[in-house]
C-alpha positions as CSV (number, residue, x, y, z in Angstrom):
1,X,41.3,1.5,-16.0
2,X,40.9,3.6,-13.2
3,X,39.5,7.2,-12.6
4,X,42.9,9.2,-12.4
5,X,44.3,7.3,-15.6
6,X,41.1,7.7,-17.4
7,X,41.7,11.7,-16.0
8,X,45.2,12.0,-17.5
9,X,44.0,10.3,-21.1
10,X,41.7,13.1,-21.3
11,X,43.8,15.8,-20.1
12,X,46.4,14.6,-22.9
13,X,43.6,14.6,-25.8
14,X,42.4,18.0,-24.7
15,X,45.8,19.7,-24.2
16,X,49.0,20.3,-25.4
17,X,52.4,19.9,-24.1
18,X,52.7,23.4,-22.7
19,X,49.2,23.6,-21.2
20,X,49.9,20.2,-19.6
21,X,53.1,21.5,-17.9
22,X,51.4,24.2,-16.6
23,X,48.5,22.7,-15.2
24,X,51.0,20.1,-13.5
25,X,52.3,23.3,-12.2
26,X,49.6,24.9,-11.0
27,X,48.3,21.6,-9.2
28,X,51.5,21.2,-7.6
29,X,51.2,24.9,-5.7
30,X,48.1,23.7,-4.4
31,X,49.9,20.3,-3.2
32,X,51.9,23.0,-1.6
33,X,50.1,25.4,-0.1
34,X,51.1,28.0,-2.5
35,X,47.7,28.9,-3.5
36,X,45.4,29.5,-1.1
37,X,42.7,30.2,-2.9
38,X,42.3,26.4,-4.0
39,X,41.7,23.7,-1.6
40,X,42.5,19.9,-2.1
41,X,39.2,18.0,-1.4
42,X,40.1,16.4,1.2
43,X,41.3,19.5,3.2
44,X,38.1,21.0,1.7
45,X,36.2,18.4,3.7
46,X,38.4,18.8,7.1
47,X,38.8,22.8,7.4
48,X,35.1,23.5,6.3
49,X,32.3,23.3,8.3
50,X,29.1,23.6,6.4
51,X,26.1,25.2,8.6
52,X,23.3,23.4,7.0
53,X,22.0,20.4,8.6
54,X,20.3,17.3,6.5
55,X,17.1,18.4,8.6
56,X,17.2,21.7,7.3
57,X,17.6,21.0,3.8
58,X,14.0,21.5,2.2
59,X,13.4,18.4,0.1
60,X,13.0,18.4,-3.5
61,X,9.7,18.0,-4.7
62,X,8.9,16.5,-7.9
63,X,6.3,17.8,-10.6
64,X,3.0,16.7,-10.7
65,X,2.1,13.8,-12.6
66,X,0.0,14.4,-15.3
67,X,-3.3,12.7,-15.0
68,X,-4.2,10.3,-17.6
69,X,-6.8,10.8,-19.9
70,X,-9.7,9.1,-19.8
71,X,-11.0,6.9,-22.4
72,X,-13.8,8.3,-24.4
């Protein structure tokens, strides 16, 4: 089974009949163009240009280890 019918399964346990209309709805205005507020990913991805560079992304740094204890 794939992602978008594992997606609707769980839409369908969650919701009921008038929720699910609506959020059909609502995701077909953003198919449309009708709400610009919400992007589609992939137009996300092609009208956004993100500033930040991989270089200038400080790297995460992990905790310190703890050091083990010593046998006594």
């Amino acid at each position: 089974m794939d992602r978008i019918s594992r997606f609707v399964i769980w839409i369908c346990s969650r919701f009921d009949r008038e929720q699910i209309v609506r959020i059909v709805s609502e995701l077909n205005d953003v198919l449309q163009n009708r709400n610009p507020e919400v992007l589609p990913k992939d137009d996300f991805k092609k009208n956004i240009q993100t500033t930040a560079t991989t270089s200038s992304i400080p790297r995460r740094q992990s905790p310190p280890r703890p050091h083990p204890k010593s046998p006594r």
